[in-house]
N, C-alpha and C positions, 0 to 999 in steps of 0.2 A: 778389612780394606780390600783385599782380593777380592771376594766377590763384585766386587762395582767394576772390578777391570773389563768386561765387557758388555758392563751398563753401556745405551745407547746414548745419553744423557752423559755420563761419565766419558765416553770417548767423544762425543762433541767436543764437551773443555777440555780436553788432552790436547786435542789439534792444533798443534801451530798452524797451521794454515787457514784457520777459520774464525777469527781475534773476532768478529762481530757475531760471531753465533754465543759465543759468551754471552755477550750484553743482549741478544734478542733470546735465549733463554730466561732471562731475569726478568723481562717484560713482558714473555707469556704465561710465566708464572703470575703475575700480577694480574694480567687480563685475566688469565681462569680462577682465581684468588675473587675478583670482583662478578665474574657471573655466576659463582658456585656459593651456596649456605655452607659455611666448614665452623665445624666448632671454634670457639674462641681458642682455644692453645692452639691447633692448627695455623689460623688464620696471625696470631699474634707470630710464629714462628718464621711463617714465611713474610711477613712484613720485614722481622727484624733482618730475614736472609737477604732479601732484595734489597731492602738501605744501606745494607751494607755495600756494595756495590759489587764487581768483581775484582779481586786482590790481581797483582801485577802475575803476568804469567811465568809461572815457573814449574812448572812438569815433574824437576827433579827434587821439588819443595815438599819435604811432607804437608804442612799446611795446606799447599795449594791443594794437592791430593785430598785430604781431607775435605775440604772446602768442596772440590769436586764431586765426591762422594754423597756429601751432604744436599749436594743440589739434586744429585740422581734420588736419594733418599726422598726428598721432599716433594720429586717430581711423581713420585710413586703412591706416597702419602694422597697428593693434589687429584691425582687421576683413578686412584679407588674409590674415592670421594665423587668423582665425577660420574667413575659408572652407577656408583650404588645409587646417586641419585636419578641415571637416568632406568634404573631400572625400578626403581618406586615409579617414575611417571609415566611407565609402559602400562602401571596395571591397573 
């Protein structure tokens, strides 16, 4: 869990002060989810993250932390995915 503490992804959803950047991370996941080919367990994982919605903010909520984690995790997953592929269509 420490490591994600200074995930970029991971301190967005920390922020009280930024309650919509919550929700417009779930919807960029989505958008790169639909322009990217990602293996079915990928693509099935981040579906189920994003229906889920974003849980009520709570910072000092192991859950929520978790949850947080899991989005940096996934955002990670979503964008090696992105480079690998853009680096097949360089060559």
């Amino acid at each position: 869990m420490s490591d994600w503490i200074h995930h970029p992804i991971y301190t967005r959803l920390m922020a009280p002060s930024e309650p919509f950047a919550r929700h417009a991370l779930l919807h960029g996941m989505e958008l790169e989810l639909a322009r990217l080919a990602c293996p079915q367990k990928l693509a099935s994982r981040l579906r189920h993250f994003v229906e889920r919605g974003v849980p009520y903010f709570a910072p000092a909520d192991a859950h929520y932390r978790d949850w947080a984690a899991k989005a940096a995790a996934l955002w990670d997953e979503l964008h090696a995915r992105k480079g690998s592929q853009q680096d097949v269509s360089l060559v």
